[in-house]
C-alpha positions in Angstrom: 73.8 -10.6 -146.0 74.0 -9.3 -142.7 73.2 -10.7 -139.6 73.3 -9.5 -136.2 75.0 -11.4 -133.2 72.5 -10.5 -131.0 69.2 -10.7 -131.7 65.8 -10.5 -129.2 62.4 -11.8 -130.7 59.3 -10.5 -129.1 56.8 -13.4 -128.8 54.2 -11.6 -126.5 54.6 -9.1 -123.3 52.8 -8.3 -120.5 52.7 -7.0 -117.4 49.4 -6.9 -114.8 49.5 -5.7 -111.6 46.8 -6.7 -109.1 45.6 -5.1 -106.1 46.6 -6.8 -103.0 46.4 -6.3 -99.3 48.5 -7.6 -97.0 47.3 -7.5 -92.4 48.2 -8.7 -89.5 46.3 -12.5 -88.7 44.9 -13.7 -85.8 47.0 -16.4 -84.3 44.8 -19.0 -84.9 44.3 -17.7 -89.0 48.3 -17.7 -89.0 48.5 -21.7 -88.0 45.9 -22.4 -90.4 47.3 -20.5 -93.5 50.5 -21.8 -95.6 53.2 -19.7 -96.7 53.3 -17.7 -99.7 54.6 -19.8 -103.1 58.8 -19.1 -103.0 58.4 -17.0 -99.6 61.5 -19.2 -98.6 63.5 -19.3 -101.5 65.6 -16.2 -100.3 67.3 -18.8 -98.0 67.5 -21.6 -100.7 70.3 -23.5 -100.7 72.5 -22.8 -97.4 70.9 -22.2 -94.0 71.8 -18.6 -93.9 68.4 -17.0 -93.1 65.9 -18.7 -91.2 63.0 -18.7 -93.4 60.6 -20.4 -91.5 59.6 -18.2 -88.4 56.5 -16.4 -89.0 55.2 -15.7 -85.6 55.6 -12.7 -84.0 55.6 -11.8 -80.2 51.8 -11.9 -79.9 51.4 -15.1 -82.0 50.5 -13.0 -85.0 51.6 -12.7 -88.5 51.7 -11.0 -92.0 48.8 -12.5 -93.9 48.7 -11.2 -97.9 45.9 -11.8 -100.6 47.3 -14.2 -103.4 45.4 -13.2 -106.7 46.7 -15.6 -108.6 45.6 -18.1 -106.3 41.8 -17.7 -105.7 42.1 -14.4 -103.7 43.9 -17.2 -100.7 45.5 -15.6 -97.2 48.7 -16.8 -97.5 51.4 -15.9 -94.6 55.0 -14.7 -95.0 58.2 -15.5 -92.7 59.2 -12.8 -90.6 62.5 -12.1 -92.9 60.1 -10.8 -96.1 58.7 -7.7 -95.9 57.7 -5.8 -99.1 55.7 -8.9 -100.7 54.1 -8.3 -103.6 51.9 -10.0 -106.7 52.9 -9.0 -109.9 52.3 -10.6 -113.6 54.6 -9.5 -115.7 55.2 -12.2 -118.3 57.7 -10.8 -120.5 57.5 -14.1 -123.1 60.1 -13.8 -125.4 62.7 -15.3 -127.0 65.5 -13.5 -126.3 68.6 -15.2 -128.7 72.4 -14.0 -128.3 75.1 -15.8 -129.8 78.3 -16.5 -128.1 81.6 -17.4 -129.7 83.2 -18.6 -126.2 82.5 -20.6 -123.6 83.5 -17.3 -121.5 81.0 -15.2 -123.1 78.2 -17.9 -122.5 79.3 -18.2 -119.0 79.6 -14.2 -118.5 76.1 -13.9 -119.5 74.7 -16.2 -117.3 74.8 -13.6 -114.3 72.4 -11.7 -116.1 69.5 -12.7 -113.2 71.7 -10.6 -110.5 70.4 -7.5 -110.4 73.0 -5.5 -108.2 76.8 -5.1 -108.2 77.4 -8.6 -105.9 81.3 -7.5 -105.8 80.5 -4.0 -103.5 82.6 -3.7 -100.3 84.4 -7.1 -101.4 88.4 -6.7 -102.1 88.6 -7.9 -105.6 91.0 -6.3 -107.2 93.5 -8.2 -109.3 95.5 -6.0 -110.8 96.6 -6.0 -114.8 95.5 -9.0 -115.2 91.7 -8.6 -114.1 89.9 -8.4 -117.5 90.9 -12.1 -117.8 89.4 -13.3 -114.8 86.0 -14.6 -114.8 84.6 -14.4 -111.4 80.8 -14.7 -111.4 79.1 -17.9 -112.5 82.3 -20.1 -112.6 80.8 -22.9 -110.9 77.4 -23.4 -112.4 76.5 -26.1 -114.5 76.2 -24.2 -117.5 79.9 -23.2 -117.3 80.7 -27.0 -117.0 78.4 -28.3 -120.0 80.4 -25.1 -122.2 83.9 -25.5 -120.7 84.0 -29.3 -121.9 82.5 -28.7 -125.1 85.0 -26.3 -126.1 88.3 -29.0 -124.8 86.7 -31.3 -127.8 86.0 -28.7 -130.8 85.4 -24.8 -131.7 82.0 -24.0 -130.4 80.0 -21.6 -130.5 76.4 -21.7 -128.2 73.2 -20.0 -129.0 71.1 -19.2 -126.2 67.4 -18.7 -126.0 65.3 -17.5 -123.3 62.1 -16.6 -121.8 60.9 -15.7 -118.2 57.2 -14.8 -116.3 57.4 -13.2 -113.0 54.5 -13.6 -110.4 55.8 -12.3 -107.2 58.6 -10.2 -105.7 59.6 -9.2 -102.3 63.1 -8.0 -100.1 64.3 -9.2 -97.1 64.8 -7.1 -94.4 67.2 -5.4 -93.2 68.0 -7.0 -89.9 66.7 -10.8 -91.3 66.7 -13.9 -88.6 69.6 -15.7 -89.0 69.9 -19.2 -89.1 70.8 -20.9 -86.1 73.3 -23.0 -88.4 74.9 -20.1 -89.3 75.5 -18.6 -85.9 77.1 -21.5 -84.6 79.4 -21.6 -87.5 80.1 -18.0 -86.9 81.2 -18.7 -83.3 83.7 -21.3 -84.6 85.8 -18.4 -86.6 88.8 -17.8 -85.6 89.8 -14.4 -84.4 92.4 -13.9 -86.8 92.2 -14.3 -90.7 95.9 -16.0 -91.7 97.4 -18.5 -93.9 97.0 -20.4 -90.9 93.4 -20.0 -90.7 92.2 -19.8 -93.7 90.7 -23.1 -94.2 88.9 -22.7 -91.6 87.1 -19.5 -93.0 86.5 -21.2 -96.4 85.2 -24.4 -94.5 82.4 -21.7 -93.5 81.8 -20.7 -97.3 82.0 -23.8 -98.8 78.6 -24.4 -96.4 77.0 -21.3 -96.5 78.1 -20.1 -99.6 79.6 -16.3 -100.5 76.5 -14.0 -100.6 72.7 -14.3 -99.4 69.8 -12.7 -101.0 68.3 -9.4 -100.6 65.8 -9.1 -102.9 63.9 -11.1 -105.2 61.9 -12.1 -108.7 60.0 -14.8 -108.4 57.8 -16.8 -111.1 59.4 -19.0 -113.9 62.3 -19.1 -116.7 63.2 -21.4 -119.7 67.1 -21.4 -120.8 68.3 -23.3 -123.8 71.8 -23.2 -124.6 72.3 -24.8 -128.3 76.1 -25.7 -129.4 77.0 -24.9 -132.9 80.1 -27.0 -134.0 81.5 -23.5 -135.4 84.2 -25.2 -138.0 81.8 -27.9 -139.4 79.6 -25.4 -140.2 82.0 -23.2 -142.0 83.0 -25.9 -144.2 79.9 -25.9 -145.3 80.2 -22.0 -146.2 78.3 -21.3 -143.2 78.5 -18.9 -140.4 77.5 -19.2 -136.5 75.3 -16.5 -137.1 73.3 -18.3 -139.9 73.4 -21.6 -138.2 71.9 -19.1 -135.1 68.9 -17.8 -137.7 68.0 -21.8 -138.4 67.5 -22.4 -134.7 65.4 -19.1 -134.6 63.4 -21.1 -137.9 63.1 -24.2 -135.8 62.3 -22.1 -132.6 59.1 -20.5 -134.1 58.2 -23.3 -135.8 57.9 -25.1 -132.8 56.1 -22.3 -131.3 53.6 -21.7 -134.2 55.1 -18.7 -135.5 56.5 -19.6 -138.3 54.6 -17.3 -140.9 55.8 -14.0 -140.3 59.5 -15.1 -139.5 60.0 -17.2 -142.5 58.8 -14.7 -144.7 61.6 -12.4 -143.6 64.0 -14.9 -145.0 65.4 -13.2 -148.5 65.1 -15.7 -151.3 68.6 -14.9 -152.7 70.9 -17.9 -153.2 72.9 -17.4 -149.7 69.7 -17.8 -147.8 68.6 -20.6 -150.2 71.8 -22.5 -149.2 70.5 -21.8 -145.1 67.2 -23.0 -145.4 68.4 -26.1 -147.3 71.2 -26.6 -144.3 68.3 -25.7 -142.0 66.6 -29.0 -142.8 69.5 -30.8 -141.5 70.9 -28.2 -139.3 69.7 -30.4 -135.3 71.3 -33.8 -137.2 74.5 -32.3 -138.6 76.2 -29.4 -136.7 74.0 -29.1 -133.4 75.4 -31.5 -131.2 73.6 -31.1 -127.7 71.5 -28.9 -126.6 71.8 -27.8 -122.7 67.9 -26.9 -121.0 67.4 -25.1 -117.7 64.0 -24.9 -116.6 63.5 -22.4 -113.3 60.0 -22.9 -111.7 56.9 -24.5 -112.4 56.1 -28.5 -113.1 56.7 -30.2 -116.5 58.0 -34.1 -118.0 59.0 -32.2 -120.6 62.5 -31.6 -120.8 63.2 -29.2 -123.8 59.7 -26.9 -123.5 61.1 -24.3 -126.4 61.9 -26.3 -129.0 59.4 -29.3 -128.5 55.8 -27.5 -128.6 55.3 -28.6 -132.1 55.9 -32.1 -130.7 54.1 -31.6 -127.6 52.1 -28.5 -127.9 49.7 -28.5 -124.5 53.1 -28.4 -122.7 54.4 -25.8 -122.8 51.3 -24.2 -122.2 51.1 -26.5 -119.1 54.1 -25.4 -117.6 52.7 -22.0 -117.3 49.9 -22.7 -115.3 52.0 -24.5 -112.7 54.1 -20.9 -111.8 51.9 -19.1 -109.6 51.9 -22.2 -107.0 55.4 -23.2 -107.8 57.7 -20.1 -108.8 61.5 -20.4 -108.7 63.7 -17.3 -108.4 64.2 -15.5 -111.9 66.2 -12.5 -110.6 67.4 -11.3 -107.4 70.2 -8.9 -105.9 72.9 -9.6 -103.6 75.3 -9.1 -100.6 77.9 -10.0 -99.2 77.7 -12.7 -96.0 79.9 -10.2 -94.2 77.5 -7.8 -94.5 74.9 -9.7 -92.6 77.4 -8.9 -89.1 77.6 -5.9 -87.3 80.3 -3.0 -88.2 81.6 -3.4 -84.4 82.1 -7.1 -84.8 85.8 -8.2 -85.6 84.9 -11.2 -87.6 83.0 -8.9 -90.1 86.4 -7.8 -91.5 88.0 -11.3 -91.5 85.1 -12.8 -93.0 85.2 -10.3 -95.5 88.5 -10.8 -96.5 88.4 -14.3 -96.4 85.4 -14.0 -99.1 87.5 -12.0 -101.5 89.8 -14.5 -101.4 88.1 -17.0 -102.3 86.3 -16.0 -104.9 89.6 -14.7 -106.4 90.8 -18.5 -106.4 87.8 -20.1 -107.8 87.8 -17.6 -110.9 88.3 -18.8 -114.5 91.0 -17.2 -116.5 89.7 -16.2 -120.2 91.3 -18.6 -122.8 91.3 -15.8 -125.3 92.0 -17.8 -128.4 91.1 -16.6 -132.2 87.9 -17.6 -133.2 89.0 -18.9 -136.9 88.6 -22.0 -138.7 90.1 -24.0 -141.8 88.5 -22.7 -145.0 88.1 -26.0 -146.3 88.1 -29.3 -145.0 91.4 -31.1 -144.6 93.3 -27.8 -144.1 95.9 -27.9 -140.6 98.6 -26.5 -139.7 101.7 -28.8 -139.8 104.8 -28.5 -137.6 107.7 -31.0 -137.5 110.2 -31.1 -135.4 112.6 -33.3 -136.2 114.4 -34.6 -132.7 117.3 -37.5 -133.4 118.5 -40.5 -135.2 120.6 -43.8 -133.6 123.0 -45.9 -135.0 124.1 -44.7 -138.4 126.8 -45.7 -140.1 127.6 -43.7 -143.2 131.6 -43.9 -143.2 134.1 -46.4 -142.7 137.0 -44.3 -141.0 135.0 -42.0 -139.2 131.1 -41.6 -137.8 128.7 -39.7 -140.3 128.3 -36.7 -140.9 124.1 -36.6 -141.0 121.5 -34.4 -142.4 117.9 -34.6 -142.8 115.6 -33.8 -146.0 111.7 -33.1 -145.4 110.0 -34.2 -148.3 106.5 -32.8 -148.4 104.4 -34.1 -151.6 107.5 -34.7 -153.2 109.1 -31.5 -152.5 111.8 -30.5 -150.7 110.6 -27.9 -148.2 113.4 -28.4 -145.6 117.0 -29.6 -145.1 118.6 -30.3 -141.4 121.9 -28.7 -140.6 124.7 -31.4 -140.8 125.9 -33.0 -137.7 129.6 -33.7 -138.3 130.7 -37.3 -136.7 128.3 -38.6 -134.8 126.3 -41.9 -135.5 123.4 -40.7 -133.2 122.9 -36.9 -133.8 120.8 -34.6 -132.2 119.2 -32.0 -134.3 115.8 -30.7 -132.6 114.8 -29.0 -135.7 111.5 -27.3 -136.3 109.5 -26.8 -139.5 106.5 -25.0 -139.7 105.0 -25.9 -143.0 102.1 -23.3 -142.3 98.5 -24.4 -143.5 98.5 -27.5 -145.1 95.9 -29.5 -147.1 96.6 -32.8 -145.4 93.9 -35.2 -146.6 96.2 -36.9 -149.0 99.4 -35.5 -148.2 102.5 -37.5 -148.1 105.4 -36.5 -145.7 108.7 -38.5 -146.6 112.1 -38.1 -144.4 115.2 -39.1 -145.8 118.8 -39.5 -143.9 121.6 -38.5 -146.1 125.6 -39.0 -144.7 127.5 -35.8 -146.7 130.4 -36.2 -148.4 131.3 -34.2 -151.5 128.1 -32.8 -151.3 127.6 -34.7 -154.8 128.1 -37.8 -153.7 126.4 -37.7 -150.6 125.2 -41.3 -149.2 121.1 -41.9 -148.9 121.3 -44.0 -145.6 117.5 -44.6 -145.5 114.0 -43.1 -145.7 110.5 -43.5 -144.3 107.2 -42.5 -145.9 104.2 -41.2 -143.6 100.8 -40.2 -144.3 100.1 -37.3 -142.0 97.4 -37.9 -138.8 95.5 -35.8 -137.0 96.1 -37.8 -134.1 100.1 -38.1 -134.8 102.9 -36.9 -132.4 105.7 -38.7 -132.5 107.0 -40.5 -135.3 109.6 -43.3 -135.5 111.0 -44.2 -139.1 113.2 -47.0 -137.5 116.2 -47.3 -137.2 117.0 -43.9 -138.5 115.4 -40.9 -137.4 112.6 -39.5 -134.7 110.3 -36.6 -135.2 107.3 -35.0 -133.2 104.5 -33.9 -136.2 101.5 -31.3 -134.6 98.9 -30.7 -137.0 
C-alpha cells in the first residue's frame, strides 16, 4: 500500500467578497468610532510603526464599512491604506508529514508571503543548504528541537485558516517614536566594535516589519509520532499519519466517507487495530497553535467530538478578533532613506545577525531497528592496572571479547607491562542485545598454549552503559 507524505483534505472552501466603502469622517464621527479588528497588528510586537494615529491635518480620518460586523464605521490608522473585507474561509485540513524537526520548522514560514531575505547579505557560501534561517526562534522549533534530543520523531501537522480582512501599509508609514530614538543612538560606523550595539536595536525591534497583511483566524496542530516505536510494530510514520487523519475526521464528523476509503486488506486491518491505541501508545504530545479568535478550548481539531459547539464557537469570534494568518515582509533597513548612512550599517548588521541565530540541519538517516532490542554495539577496550602474570618479568597481556559465548575479538599483546594500554575498538555491528551477554577475559601469553587466564568479568549490556570497570583487571567504554 502506498501512501503519500503529503496529503491536503478538503473539508469545505469558500470565499465571499462583500461590497465595502471606505470615506473620509467628520472629526467628531472619527473620535466616536473604534478602529478596525487587527488594524494595529502590522505593528504587533515591537514599536516599529506607530499604529495608533489616525487623525489627519484637518482632524479627519479613513472611516470603512465592516460587513461582518453589522454594516459598523470603523476607522483605520493612518499607516493602512488598502483595507479591505474579505471571507475567504479556506477550512481544510491541510496534513504534511515531516521526518525532522528541520522540515517541521522549515514549514512553518509558510504564512510569509514574500522573499523576507531581498536586499539582505545572506550568503553563506557551500555550506548554505544547511542553514536554517527563518523560524529558528519560534516556539514550534523549540517544542520539535527537544523532542528529537530524546527519540526519532517524526511530527504530523494539521491545519486550517479563515481570512476576514486584509490591508498594506504604506509606503512612507509613521514610525514609532521608540524606534527613532533608537535610531539616533546608532553609531556611525558598523564594527566589531559596535556591533552590540546594532543588535541591542534588533533584539528590541526585531529584523523586519510588516508590509502587508491577512487577517482572520488559523488552527496549527503539530502531532509527534515516536517514529521507531511505531516501526516495531510493523508500522510506518505515514500510517501512524493516516490514523490521526481517522481520529481527525472523526472528531470533526466526517468520518463516513474517509473510513470507507480505508482498503480492508490485512495491512490496513493491522492500522485500524493500532488506530485504536494509536493517541495512548506512539503519540506522545501533541503541540496546538491557535491564531485569532476566543476559545477555552485548547486542542479545537481534534476535540469537536468531545466538545462539538466549540469549534464552531471559535469561528464566530474572528471577525471581532482576527490575528494575522499571512503577511509579507521587509527589511527594518528598508524603512530609512537611500541617503541616510545608517541604512547601510543597519543593513548589514541585520544580515549578520540573522546568519548567527540560524540552525544548522542535523542531517541524520531517518532509520530505525527492525525489531525491538536491536543496537548497535561498540567497545572500546581502554586499559588494565596491576597484573601480575609472570614471576621474572611483567605480563605480557591480551584481551578476549566474548560475545554470547563467542569469540568475536582478541586485543593485540602488550609485551611487559602490568598496566597496558590498548585503546582497542570493536564494532560488533547490529546487535540483538535484550539478552546478550558480553564477557572480557585477561589472558598473560606464554607459549601461546599455555597462556595464563588472569581474570574475567561478565556484563549484561545497557543502554545506558559507557564505561565499564571489571575490577581489578580491565576498563572498557561500551556505546550501544
Amino acid at each position: 500500500k502506498k501512501i503519500n507524505k503529503s496529503v491536503s483534505q478538503t473539508m469545505f472552501c469558500f470565499c465571499v467578497l462583500l461590497l465595502y466603502s471606505c470615506t473620509e469622517g467628520t472629526p467628531k464621527q472619527c473620535i466616536d468610532a473604534e478602529f478596525a479588528p487587527g488594524a494595529n497588528l502590522a505593528g504587533e510586537g515591537a514599536f516599529v510603526l506607530d499604529m495608533n494615529k489616525w487623525k489627519r491635518k484637518d482632524k479627519t480620518c479613513m472611516l470603512c464599512t465592516n460587513p461582518f460586523l453589522e454594516n459598523k464605521k470603523q476607522k483605520l490608522p493612518l499607516t493602512v491604506v488598502d483595507w479591505r473585507a474579505k471571507q475567504s474561509c479556506s477550512a481544510k485540513v491541510s496534513t504534511k508529514l515531516h521526518k525532522s524537526s528541520e522540515s517541521l520548522v522549515g514549514s512553518s514560514v509558510s504564512s510569509v508571503e514574500n522573499n523576507w531575505k531581498v536586499n539582505l547579505d545572506l550568503q553563506v557560501g557551500s555550506k548554505g543548504a544547511s542553514l536554517m534561517l527563518a523560524g529558528t526562534n519560534s516556539h514550534l522549533s523549540s517544542y520539535s528541537m527537544e523532542k528529537t534530543k530524546n527519540d526519532k520523531y517524526s511530527f504530523a501537522s494539521h491545519s486550517m485558516s479563515c481570512e476576514y480582512y486584509s490591508y498594506r501599509v504604506s509606503s512612507a508609514p509613521k514610525l514609532h517614536r521608540e524606534f527613532r530614538k533608537a535610531l539616533t543612538k546608532l553609531p556611525k560606523t558598523y564594527s566589531a566594535e559596535t556591533k552590540q550595539r546594532f543588535y541591542k536595536l534588533i533584539d528590541d525591534f526585531g529584523t523586519h516589519y510588516i508590509t502587508k497583511v491577512k487577517l482572520g483566524g488559523s488552527i496549527e496542530s503539530v502531532t509527534s509520532i515516536r517514529q521507531c516505536q511505531a516501526s516495531l510494530q510493523g508500522l510506518s510514520a505515514e500510517e501512524v499519519q493516516m490514523c490521526l487523519e481517522v481520529e481527525l475526521y472523526n472528531a470533526l464528523y466526517l468520518v463516513a466517507s474517509e473510513l470507507n476509503s480505508l482498503k480492508t486488506d490485512s495491512s490496513s486491518a493491522v492500522m485500524i487495530s493500532f488506530c485504536r491505541s494509536c493517541s495512548s501508545n506512539f503519540v506522545l504530545h501533541r503541540f496546538t497553535e491557535i491564531k485569532g479568535g476566543h476559545t477555552t478550548e485548547p486542542d479545537l481539531l481534534f476535540s469537536a467530538d468531545k466538545n462539538p459547539e466549540a469549534y464552531k464557537g471559535w469561528l464566530s469570534t474572528l471577525p471581532q478578533n482576527p490575528d494575522i494568518v499571512s503577511y509579507s515582509l521587509d527589511s527594518l533597513h528598508e524603512l530609512l532613506p537611500t541617503t541616510c548612512k545608517v541604512r547601510k550599517n543597519l543593513r548589514s548588521a541585520i544580515s549578520h545577525y540573522i546568519l548567527e541565530k540560524g540552525l544548522w540541519r542535523n542531517c541524520t538517516d531517518h532509520c530505525c531497528p527492525v525489531r525491538k532490542g536491536m543496537a548497535r554495539v561498540i567497545i572500546t577496550i581502554q586499559r588494565a592496572s596491576g597484573l601480575w602474570g609472570d614471576h621474572t618479568t611483567s605480563t605480557d597481556g591480551y584481551v578476549k571479547v566474548i560475545f554470547n559465548k563467542l569469540e568475536v575479538r582478541r586485543s593485540p599483546v602488550i609485551y611487559n607491562n602490568n598496566n597496558p594500554h590498548w585503546g582497542m575498538v570493536v564494532d560488533l555491528g547490529s546487535e540483538d542485545i535484550s539478552s546478550a551477554k558480553l564477557r572480557f577475559e585477561v589472558w598473560d601469553e606464554d607459549n601461546k598454549w599455555d597462556d595464563d587466564l588472569l581474570g574475567a568479568c561478565d556484563l549484561s549490556i545497557d543502554l545506558k552503559m559507557t564505561v565499564c570497570y571489571c575490577m581489578p583487571l580491565v576498563t572498557s567504554v561500551l556505546n550501544t
